[in-house]
Each structure stands twice: as structure tokens, then as C-alpha cells.
C-alpha positions as CSV (number, residue, x, y, z in Angstrom):
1,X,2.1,-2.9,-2.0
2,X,-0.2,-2.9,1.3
3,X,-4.0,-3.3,0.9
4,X,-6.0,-3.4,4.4
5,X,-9.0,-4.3,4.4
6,X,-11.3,-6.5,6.4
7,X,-11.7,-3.6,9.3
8,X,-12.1,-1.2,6.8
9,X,-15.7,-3.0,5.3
10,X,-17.7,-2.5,8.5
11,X,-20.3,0.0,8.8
12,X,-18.8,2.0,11.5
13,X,-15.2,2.0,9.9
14,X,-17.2,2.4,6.3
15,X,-18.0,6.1,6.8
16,X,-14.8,7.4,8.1
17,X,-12.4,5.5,5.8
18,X,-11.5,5.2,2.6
19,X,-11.1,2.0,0.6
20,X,-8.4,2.6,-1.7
21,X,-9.4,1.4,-5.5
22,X,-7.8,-0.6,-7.9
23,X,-7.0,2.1,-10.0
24,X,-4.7,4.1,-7.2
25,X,-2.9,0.6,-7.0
26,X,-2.3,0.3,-10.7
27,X,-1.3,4.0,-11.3
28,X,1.4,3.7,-8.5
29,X,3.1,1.1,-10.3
30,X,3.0,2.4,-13.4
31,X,4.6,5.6,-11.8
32,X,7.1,3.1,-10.1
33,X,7.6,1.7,-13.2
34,X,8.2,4.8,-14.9
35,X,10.9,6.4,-12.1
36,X,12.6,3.4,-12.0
37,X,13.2,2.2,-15.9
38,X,12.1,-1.3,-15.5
39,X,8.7,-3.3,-13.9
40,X,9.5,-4.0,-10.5
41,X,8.2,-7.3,-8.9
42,X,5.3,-6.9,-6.6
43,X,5.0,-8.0,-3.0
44,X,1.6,-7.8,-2.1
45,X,0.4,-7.3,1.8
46,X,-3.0,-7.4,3.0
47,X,-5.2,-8.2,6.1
48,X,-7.4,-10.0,3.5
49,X,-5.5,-12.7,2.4
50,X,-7.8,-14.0,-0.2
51,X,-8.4,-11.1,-1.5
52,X,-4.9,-10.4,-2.5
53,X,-4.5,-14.2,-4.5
54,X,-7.4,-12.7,-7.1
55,X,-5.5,-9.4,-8.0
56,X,-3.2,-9.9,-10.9
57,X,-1.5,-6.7,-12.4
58,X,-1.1,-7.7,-16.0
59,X,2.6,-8.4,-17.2
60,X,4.1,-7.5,-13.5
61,X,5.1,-10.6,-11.6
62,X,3.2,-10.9,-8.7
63,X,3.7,-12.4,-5.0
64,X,0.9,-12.6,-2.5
65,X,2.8,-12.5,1.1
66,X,0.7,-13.9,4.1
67,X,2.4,-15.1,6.8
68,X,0.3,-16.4,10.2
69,X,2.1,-13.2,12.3
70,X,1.1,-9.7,11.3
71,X,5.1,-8.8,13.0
72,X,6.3,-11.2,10.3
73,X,4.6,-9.4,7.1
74,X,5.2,-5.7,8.7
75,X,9.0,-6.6,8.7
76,X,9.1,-8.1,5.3
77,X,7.2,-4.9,4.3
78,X,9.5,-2.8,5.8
79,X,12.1,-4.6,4.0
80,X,11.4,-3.7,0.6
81,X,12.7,-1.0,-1.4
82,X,9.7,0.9,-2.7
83,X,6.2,1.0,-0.9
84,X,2.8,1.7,-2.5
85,X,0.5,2.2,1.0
86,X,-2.8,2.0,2.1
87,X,-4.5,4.8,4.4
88,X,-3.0,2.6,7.0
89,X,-1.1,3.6,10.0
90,X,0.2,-0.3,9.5
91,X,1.5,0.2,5.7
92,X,2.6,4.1,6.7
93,X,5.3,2.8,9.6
94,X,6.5,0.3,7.1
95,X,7.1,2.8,4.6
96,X,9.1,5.4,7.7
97,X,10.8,2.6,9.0
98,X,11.6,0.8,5.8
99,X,14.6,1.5,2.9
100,X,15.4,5.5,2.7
101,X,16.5,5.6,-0.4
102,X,13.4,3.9,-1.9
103,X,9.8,5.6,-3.3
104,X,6.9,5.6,-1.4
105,X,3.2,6.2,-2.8
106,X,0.3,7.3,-0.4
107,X,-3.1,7.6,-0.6
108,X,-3.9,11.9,-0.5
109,X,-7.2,11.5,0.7
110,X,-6.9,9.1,3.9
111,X,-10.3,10.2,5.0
112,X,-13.9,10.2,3.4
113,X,-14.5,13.4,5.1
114,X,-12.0,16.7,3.9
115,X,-9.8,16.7,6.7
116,X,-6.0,14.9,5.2
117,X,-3.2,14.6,7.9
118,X,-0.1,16.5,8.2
119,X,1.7,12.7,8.0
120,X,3.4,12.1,4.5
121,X,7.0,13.4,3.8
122,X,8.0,15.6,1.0
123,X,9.5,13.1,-1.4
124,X,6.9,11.3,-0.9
125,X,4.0,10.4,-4.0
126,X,0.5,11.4,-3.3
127,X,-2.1,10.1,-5.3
């Protein structure tokens, strides 16, 4: 689970971009959940490290991942069978390069404004 952030909460990036909510988080897992039969353990990924220490998704065993190299958590994130990503092209090459076989949640609206990229896959979740 990728949250960016930090860029994101200035002014000029503030009117183009979206900062995903809580709630698109939390449905993605419970979709997860629901595909896969069982809660899966959360890896959580963010440019805002103290930010992601706070989040607790009730009853799902949580791990905030923050390593000093942003290489280092892109290939953990890579590495993990299902992604739930930002509008980030950081969390969205994760997702292409990571596991096949896994299920990957996206963010429809990547934008504030109407336009949405031709960028997600068919088996892909949009939310």
C-alpha cells in the first residue's frame, strides 16, 4: 500500500493532484480481503514516513516500511504480491513491474481536474 505525500501538499501540486483519502485505502483492502479469502498483511510505503506510523487499519497487521533509499522501498514494493497505489507514477511502476499474478488497486481519478490517463490495465481495480 503506497501513500505519497509530502509533494503532493504544496500549493502548486495542491490544485492539480489528488490526495487519495483514507477511505479509498480502506475499501481496497477490504476488496483485497474479499478476492483473496483471508486479511492479507499490510506493507505500508510512503514519502511521509511519519505519517504512515499513525495509520492503523483495525484488525489487519500492519508494517510501516521506510528505508533511507527511495530504490530500496520501490523494490520491496515491487516485491509484493498485491498493490493498492497512489496517483503516483512511483507506486504505478511498482505495481507493472511487480508480481503478475497479483491484484492491483488504483486510484480512477488521478487528477482534480476531468481528464483520467489511458494508464491502468484491464484486470486492474479502479476505485
Amino acid at each position: 500500500m503506497h501513500f505519497r505525500r509530502t509533494d503532493f501538499l504544496n500549493a502548486e501540486n495542491k490544485a492539480i493532484f489528488n490526495t487519495i483519502s483514507y477511505s479509498y485505502y480502506s475499501e481496497a483492502l477490504k476488496k483485497i480481503e474479499k478476492l483473496i479469502g483471508h486479511k492479507p498483511i499490510i506493507y505500508l510505503f510512503s514519502d511521509d514516513s511519519d505519517y504512515i506510523k499513525d495509520i492503523n487499519f483495525e484488525g489487519y497487521e500492519t508494517y510501516p516500511i521506510s528505508q533511507e533509499n527511495d530504490y530500496e522501498d520501490f523494490y520491496l514494493m515491487s516485491h509484493t504480491k498485491h498493490h493498492i497505489i497512489a496517483n503516483s507514477t512511483f507506486s504505478w511502476w511498482s505495481a507493472i513491474l511487480g508480481e503478475t499474478d497479483g491484484i492491483t488497486i488504483a486510484p480512477q481519478k488521478w487528477y482534480k481536474s476531468e481528464f483520467t490517463p489511458n494508464i491502468f490495465f484491464d484486470d486492474w481495480i479502479l476505485l
